[in-house]
PDB file with one MODEL, atoms N, CA, C and O in Angstrom:
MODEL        1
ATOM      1  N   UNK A   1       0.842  -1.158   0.000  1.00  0.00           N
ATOM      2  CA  UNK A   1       0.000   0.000   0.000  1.00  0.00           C
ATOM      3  C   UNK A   1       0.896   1.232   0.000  1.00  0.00           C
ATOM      4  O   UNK A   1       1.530   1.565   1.001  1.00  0.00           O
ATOM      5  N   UNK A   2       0.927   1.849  -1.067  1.00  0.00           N
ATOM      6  CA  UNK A   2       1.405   3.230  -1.271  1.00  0.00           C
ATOM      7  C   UNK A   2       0.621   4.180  -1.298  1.00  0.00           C
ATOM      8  O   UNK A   2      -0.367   4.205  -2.032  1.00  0.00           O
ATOM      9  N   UNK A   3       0.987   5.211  -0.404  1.00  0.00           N
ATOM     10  CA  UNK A   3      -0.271   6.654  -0.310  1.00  0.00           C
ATOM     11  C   UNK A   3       0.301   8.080  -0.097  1.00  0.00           C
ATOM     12  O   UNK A   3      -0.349   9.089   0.179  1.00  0.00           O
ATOM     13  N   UNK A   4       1.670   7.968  -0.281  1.00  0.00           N
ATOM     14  CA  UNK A   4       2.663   8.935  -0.127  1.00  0.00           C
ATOM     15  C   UNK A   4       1.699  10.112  -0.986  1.00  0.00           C
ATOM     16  O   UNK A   4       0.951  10.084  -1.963  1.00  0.00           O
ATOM     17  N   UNK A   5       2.332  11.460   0.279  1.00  0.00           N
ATOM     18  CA  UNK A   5       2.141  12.871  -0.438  1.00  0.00           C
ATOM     19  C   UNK A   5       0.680  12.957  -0.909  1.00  0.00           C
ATOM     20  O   UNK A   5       0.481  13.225  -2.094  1.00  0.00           O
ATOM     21  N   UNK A   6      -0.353  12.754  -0.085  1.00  0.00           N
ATOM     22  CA  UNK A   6      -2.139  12.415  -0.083  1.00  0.00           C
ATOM     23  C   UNK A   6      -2.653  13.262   0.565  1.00  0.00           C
ATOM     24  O   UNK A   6      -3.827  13.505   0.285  1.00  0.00           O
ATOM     25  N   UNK A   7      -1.932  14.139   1.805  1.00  0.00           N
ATOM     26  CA  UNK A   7      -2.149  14.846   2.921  1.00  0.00           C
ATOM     27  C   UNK A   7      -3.221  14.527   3.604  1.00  0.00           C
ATOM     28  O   UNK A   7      -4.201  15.218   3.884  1.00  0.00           O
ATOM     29  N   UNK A   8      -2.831  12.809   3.998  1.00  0.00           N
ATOM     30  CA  UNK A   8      -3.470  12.042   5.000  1.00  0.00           C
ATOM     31  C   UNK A   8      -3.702  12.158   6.303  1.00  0.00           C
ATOM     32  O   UNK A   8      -2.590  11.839   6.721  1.00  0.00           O
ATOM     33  N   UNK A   9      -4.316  12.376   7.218  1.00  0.00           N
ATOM     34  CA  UNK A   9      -4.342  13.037   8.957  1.00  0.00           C
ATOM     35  C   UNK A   9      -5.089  11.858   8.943  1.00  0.00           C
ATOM     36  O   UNK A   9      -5.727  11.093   8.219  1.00  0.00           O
ATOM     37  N   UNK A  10      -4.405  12.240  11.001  1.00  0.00           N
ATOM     38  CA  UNK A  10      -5.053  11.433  11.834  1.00  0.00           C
ATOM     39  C   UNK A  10      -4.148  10.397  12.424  1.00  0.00           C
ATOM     40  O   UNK A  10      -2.974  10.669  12.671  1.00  0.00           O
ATOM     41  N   UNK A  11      -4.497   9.592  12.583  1.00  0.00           N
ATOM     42  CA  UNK A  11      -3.395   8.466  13.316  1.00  0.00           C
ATOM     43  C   UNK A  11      -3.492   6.879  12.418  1.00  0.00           C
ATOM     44  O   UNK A  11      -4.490   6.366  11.912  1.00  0.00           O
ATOM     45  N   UNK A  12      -2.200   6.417  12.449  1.00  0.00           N
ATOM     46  CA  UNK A  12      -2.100   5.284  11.931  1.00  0.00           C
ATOM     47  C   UNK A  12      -3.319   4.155  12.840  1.00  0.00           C
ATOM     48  O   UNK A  12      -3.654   4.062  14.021  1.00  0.00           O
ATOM     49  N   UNK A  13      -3.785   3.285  11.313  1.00  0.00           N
ATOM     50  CA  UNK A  13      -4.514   2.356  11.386  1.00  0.00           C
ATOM     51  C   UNK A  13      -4.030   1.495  11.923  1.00  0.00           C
ATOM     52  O   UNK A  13      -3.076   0.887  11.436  1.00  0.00           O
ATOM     53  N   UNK A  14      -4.746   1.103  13.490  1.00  0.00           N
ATOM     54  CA  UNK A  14      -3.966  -0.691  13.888  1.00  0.00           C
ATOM     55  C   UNK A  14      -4.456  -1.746  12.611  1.00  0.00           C
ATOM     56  O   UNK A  14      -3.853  -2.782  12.331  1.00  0.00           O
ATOM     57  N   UNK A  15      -5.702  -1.235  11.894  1.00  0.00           N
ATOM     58  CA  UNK A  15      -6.532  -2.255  11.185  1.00  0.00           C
ATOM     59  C   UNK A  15      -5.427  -3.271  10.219  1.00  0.00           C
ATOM     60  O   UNK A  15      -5.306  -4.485  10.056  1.00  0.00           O
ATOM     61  N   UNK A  16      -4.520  -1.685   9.549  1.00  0.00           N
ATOM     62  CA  UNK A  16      -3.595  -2.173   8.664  1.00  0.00           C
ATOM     63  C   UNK A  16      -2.595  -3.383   8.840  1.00  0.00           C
ATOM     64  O   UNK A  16      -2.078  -4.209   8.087  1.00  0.00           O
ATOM     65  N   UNK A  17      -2.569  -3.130  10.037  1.00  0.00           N
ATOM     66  CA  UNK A  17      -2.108  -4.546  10.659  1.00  0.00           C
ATOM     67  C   UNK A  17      -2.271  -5.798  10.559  1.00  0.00           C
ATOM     68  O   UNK A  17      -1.450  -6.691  10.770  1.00  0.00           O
ATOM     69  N   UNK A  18      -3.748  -5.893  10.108  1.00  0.00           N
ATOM     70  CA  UNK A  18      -4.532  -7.456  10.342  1.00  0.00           C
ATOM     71  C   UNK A  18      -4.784  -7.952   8.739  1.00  0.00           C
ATOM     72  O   UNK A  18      -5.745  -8.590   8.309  1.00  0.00           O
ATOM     73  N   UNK A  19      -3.717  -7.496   8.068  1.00  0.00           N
ATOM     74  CA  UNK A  19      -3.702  -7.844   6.292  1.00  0.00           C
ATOM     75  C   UNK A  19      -2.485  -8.418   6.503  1.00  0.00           C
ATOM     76  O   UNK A  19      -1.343  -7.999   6.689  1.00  0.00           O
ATOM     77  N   UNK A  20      -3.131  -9.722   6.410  1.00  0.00           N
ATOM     78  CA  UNK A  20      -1.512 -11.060   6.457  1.00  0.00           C
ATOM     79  C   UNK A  20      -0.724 -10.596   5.348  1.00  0.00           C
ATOM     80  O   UNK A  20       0.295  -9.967   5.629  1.00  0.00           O
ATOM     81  N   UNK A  21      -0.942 -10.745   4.428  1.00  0.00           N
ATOM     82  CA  UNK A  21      -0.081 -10.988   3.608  1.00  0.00           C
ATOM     83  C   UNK A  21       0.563  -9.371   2.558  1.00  0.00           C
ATOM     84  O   UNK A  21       0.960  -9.315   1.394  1.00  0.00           O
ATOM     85  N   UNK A  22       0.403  -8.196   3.683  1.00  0.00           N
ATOM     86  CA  UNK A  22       0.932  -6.935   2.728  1.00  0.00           C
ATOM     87  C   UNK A  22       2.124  -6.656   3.193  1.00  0.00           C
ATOM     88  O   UNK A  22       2.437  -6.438   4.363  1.00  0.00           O
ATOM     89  N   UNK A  23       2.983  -6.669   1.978  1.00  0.00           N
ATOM     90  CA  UNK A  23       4.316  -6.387   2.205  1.00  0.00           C
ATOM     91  C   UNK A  23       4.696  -4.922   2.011  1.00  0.00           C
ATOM     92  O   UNK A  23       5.910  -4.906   1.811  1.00  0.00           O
ATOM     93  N   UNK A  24       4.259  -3.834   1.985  1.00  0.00           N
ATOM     94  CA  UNK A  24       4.884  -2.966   1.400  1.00  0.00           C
ATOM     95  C   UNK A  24       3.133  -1.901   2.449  1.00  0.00           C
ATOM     96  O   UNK A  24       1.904  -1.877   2.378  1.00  0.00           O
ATOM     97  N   UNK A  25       4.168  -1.307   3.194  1.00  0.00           N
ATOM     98  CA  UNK A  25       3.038   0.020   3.652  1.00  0.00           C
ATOM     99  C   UNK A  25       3.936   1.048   3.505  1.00  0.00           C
ATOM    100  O   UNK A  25       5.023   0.922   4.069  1.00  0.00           O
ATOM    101  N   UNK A  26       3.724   1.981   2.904  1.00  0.00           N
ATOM    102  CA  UNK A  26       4.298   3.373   2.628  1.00  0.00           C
ATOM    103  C   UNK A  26       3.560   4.608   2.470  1.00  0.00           C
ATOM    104  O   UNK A  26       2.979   5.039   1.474  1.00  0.00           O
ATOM    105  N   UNK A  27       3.706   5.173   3.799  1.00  0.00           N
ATOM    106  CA  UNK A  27       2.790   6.495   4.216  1.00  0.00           C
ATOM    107  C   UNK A  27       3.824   7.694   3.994  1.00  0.00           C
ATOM    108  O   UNK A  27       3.870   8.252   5.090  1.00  0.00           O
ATOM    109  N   UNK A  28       4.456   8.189   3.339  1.00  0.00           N
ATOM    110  CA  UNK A  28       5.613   9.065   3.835  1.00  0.00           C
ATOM    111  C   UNK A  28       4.736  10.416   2.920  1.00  0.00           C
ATOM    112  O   UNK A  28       3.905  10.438   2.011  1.00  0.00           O
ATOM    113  N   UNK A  29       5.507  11.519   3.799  1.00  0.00           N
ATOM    114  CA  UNK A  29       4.841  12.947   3.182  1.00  0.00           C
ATOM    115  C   UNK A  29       3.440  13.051   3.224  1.00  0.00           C
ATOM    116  O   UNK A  29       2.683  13.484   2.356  1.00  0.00           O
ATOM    117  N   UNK A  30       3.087  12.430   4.762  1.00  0.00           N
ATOM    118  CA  UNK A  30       1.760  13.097   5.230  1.00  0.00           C
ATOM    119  C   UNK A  30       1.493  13.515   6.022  1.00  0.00           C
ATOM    120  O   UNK A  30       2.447  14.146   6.477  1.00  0.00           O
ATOM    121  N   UNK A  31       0.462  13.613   6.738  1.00  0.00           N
ATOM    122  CA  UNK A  31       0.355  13.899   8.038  1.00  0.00           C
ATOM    123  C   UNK A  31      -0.255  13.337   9.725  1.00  0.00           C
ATOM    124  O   UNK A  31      -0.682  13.863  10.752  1.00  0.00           O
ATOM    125  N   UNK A  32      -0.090  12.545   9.424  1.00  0.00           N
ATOM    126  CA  UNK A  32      -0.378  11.161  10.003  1.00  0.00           C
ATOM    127  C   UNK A  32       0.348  11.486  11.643  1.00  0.00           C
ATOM    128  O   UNK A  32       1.535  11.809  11.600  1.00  0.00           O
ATOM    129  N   UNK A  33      -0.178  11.429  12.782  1.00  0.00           N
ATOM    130  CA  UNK A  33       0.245  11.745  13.917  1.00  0.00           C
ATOM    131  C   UNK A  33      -0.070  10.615  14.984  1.00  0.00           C
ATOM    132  O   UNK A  33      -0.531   9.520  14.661  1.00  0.00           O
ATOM    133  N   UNK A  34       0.205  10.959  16.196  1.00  0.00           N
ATOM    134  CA  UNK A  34       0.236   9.931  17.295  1.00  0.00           C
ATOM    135  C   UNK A  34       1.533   9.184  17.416  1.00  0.00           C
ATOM    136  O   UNK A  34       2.560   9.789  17.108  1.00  0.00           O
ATOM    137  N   UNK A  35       1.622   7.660  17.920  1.00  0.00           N
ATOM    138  CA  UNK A  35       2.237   6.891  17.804  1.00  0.00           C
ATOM    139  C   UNK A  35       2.365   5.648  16.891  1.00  0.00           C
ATOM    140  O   UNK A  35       1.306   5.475  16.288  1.00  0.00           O
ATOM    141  N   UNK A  36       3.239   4.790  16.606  1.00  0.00           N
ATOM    142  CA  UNK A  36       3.114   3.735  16.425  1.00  0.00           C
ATOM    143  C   UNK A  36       2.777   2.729  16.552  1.00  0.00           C
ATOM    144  O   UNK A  36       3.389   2.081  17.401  1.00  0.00           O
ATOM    145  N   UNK A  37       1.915   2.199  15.984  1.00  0.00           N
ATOM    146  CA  UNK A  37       1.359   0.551  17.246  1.00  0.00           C
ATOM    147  C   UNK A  37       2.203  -0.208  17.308  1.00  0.00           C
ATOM    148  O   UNK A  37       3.096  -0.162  16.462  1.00  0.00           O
ATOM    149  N   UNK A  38       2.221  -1.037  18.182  1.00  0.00           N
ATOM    150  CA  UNK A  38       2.991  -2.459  18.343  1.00  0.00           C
ATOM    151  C   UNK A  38       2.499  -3.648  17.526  1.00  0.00           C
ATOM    152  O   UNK A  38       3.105  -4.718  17.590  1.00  0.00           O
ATOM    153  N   UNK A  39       1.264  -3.474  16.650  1.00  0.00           N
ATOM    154  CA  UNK A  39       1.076  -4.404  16.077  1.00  0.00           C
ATOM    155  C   UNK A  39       1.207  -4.542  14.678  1.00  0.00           C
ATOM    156  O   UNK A  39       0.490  -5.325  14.056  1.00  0.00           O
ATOM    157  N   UNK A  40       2.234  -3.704  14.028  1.00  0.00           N
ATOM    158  CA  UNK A  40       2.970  -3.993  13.184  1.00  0.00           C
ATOM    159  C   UNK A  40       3.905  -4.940  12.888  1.00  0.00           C
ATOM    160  O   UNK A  40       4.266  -5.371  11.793  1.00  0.00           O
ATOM    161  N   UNK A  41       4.266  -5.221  14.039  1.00  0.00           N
ATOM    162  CA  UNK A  41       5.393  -6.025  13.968  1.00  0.00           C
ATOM    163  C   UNK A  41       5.085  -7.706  14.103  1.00  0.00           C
ATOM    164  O   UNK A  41       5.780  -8.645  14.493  1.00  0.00           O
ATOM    165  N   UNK A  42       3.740  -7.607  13.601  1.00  0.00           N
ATOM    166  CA  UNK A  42       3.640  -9.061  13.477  1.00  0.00           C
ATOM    167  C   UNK A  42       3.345  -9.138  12.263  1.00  0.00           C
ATOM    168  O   UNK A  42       2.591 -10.074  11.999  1.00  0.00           O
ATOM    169  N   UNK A  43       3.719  -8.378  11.255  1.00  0.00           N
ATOM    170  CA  UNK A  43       3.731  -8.766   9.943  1.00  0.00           C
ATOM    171  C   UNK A  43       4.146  -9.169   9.212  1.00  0.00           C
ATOM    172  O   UNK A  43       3.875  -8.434   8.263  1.00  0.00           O
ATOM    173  N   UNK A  44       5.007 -10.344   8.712  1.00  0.00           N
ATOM    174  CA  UNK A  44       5.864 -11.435   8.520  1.00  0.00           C
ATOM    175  C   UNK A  44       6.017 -11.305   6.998  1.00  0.00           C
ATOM    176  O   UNK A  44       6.738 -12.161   6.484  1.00  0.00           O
ATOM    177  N   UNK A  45       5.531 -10.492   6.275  1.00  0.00           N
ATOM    178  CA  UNK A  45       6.245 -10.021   4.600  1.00  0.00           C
ATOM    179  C   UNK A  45       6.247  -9.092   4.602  1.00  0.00           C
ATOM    180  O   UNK A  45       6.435  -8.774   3.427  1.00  0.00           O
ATOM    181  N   UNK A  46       6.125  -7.936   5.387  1.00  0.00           N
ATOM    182  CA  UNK A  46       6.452  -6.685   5.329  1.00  0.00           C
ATOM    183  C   UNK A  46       7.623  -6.462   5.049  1.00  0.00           C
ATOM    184  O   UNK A  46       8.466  -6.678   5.920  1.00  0.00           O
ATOM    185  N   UNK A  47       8.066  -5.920   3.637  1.00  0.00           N
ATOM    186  CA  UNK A  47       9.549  -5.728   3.137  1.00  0.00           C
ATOM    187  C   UNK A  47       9.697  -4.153   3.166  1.00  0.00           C
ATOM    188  O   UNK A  47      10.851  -3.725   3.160  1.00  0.00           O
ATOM    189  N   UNK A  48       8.613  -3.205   3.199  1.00  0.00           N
ATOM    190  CA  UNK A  48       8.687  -1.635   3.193  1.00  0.00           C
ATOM    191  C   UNK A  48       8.176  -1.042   3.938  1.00  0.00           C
ATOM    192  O   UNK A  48       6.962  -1.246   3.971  1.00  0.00           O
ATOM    193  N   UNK A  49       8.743   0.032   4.978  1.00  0.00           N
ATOM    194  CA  UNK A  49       7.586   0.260   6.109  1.00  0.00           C
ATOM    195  C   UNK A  49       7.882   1.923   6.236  1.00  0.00           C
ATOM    196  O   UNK A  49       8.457   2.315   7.252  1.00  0.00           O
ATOM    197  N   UNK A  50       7.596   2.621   5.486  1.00  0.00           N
ATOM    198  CA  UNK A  50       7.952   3.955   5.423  1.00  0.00           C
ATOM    199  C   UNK A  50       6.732   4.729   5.698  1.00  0.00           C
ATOM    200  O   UNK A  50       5.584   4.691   5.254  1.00  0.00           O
ATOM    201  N   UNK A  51       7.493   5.615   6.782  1.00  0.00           N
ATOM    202  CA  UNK A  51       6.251   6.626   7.652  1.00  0.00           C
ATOM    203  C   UNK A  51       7.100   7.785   7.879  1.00  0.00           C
ATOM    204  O   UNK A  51       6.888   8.479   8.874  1.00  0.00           O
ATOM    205  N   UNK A  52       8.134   8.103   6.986  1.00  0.00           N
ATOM    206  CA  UNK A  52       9.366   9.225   6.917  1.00  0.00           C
ATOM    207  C   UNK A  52       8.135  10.505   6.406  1.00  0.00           C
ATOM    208  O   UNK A  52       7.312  10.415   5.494  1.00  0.00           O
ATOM    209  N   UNK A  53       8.362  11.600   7.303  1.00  0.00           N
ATOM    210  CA  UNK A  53       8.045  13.063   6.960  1.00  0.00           C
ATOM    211  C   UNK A  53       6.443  13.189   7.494  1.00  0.00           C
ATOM    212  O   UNK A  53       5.655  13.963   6.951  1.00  0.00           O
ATOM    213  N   UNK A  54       6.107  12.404   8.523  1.00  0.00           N
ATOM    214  CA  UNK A  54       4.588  12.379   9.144  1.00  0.00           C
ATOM    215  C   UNK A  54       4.665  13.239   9.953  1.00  0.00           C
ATOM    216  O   UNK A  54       5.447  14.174   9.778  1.00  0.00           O
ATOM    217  N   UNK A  55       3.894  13.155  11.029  1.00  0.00           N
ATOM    218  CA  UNK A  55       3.942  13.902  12.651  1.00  0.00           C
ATOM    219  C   UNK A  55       3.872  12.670  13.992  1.00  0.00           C
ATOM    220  O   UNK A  55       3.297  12.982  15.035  1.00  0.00           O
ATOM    221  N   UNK A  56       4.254  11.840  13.898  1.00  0.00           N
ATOM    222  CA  UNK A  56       4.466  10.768  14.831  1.00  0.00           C
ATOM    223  C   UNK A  56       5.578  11.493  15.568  1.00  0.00           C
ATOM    224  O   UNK A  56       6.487  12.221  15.167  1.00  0.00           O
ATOM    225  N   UNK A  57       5.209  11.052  16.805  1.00  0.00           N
ATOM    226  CA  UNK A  57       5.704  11.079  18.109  1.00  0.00           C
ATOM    227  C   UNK A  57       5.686  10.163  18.766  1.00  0.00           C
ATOM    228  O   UNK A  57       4.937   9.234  18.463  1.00  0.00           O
ATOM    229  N   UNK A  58       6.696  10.077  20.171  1.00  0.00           N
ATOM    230  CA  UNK A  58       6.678   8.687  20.766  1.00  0.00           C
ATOM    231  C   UNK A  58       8.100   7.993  20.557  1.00  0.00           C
ATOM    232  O   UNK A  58       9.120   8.431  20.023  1.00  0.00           O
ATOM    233  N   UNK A  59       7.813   6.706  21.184  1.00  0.00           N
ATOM    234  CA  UNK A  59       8.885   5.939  21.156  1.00  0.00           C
ATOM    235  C   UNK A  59       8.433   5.164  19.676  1.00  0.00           C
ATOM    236  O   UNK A  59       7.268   5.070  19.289  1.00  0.00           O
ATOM    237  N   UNK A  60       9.846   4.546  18.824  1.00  0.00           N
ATOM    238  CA  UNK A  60       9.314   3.553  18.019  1.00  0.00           C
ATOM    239  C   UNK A  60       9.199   2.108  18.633  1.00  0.00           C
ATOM    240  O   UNK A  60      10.170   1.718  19.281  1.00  0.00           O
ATOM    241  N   UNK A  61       8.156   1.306  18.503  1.00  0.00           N
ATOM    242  CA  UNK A  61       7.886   0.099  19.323  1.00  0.00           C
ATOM    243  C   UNK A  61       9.596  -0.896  18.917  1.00  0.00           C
ATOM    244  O   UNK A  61      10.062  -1.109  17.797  1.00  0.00           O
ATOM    245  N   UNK A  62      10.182  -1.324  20.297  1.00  0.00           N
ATOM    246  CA  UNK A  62      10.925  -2.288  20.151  1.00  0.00           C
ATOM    247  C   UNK A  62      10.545  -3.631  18.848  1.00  0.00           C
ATOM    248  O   UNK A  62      11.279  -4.182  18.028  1.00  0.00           O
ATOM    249  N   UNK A  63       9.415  -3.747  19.085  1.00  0.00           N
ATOM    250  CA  UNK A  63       8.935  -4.991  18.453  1.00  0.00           C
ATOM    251  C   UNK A  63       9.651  -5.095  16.660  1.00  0.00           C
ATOM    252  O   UNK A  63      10.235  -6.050  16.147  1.00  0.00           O
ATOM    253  N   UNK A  64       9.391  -4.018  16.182  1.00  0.00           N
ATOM    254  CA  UNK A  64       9.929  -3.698  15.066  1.00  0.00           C
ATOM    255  C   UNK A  64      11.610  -3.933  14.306  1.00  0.00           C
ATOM    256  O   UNK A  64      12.052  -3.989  13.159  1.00  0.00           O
ATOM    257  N   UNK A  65      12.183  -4.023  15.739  1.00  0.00           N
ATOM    258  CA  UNK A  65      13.507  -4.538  15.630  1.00  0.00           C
ATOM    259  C   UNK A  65      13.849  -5.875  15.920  1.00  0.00           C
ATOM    260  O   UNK A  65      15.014  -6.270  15.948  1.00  0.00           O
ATOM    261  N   UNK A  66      12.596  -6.774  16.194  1.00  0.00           N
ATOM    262  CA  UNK A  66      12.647  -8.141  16.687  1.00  0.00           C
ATOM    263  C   UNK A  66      13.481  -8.884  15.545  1.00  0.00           C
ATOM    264  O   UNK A  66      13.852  -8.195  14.594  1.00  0.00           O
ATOM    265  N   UNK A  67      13.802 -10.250  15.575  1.00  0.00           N
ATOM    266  CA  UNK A  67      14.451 -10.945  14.755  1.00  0.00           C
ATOM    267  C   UNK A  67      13.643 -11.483  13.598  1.00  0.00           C
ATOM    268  O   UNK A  67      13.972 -11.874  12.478  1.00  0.00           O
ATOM    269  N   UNK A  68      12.210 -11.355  14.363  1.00  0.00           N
ATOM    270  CA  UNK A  68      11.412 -12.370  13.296  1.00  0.00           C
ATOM    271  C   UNK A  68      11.065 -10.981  12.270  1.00  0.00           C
ATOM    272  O   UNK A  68      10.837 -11.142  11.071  1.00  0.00           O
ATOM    273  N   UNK A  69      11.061  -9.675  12.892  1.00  0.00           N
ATOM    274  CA  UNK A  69      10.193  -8.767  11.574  1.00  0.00           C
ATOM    275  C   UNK A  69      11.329  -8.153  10.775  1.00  0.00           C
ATOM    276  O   UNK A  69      11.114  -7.682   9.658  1.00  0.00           O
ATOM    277  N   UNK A  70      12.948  -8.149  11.520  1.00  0.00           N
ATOM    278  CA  UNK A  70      14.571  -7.287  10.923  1.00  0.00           C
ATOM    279  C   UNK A  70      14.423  -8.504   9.332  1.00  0.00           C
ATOM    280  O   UNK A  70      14.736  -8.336   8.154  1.00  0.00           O
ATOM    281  N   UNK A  71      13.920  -9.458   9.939  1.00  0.00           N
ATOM    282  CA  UNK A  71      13.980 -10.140   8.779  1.00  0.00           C
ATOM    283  C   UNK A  71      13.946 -10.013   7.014  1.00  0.00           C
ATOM    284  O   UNK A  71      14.661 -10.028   6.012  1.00  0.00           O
ATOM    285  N   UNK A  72      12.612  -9.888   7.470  1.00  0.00           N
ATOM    286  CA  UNK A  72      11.903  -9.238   6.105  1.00  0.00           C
ATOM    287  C   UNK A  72      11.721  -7.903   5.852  1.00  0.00           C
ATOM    288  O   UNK A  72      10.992  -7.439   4.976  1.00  0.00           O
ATOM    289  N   UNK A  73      12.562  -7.143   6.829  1.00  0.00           N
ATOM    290  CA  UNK A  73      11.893  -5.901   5.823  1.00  0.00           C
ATOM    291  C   UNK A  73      13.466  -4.966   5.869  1.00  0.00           C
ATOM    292  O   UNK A  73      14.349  -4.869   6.722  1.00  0.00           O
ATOM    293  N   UNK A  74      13.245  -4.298   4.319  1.00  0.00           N
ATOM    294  CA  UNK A  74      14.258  -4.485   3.357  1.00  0.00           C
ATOM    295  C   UNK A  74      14.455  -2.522   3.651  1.00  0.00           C
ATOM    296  O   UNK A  74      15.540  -1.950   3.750  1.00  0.00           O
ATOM    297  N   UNK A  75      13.196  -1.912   3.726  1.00  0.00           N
ATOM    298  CA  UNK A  75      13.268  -0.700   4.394  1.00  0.00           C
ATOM    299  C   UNK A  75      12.349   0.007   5.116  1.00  0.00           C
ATOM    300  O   UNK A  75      11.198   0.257   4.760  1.00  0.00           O
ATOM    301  N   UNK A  76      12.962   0.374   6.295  1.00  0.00           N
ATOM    302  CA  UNK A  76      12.530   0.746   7.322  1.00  0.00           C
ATOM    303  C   UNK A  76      12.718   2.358   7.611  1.00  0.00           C
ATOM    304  O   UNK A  76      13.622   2.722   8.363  1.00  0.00           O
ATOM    305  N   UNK A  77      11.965   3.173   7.082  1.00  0.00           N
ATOM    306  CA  UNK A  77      12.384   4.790   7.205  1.00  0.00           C
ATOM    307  C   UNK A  77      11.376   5.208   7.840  1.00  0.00           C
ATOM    308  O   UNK A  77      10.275   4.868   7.407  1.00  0.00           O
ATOM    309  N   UNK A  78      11.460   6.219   9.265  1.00  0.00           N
ATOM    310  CA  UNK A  78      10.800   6.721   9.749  1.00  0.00           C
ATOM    311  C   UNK A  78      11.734   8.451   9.886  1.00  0.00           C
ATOM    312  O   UNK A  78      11.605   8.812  11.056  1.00  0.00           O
ATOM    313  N   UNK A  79      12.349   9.238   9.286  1.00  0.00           N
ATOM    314  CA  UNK A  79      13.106   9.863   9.024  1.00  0.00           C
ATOM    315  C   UNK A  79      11.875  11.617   9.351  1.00  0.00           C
ATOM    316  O   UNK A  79      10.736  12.061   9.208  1.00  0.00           O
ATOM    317  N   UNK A  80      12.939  11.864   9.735  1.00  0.00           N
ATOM    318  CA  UNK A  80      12.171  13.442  10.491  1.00  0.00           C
ATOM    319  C   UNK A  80      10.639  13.417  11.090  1.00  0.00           C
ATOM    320  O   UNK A  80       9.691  13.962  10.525  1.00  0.00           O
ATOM    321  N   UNK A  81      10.564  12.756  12.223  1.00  0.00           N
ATOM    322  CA  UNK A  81       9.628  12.092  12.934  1.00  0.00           C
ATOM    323  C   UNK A  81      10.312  12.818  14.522  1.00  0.00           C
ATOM    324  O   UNK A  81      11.453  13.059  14.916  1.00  0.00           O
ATOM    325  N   UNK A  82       9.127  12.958  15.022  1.00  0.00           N
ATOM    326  CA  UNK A  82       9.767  13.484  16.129  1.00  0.00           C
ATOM    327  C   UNK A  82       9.352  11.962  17.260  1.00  0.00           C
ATOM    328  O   UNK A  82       8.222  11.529  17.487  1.00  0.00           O
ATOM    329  N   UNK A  83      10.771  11.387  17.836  1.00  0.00           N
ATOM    330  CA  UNK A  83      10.571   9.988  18.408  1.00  0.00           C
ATOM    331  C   UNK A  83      11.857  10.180  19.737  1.00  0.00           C
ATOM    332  O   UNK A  83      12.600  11.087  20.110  1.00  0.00           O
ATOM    333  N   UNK A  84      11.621   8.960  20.081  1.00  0.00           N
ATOM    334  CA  UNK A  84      12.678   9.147  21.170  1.00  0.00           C
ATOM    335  C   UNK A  84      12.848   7.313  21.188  1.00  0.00           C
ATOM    336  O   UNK A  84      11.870   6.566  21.159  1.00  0.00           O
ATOM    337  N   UNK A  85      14.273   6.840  21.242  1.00  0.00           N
ATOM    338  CA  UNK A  85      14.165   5.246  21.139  1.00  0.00           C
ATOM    339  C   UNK A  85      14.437   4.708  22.617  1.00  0.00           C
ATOM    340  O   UNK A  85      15.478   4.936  23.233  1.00  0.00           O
ATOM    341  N   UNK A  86      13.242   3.879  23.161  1.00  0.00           N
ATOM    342  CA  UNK A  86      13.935   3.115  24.420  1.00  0.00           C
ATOM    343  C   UNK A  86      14.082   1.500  24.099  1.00  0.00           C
ATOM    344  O   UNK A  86      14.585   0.748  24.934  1.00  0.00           O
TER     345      UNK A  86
ENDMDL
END
């Protein structure tokens, strides 16, 4: 799912989450705020996960760096995001 530069608001969908089999979510150059869910990271073909140039705040969820999701995904840009990593 590509939707870059749409001037999308509001907060990321947990829904997007519960689509087994999408590899590719790319929100970048919108405006998309809140946090990140943690339930991204159970998405097991996710090869693209770009949310670079939103309004997210927050920590990015550990989960995302797990072994089972570093796996598959090929890029990971969350780039001028205002975050803090624990």
């Amino acid at each position: 799912m590509t939707t870059g530069q749409n001037e999308i608001f509001g907060t990321l969908p947990t829904d997007l989450a519960n689509i087994p089999n999408i590899s590719v979510i790319s929100l970048s150059d919108n405006m998309i705020g809140g946090t990140i869910p943690t339930e991204f990271a159970a998405l097991k073909y996710l090869t693209t996960f770009n949310l670079a140039r939103n309004k997210f705040s927050g920590t990015i969820p550990a989960e995302l760096f797990s072994s089972d999701t570093v796996e598959t995904i090929e890029v990971l840009d969350f780039g001028k995001g205002y975050y803090s990593f624990h």
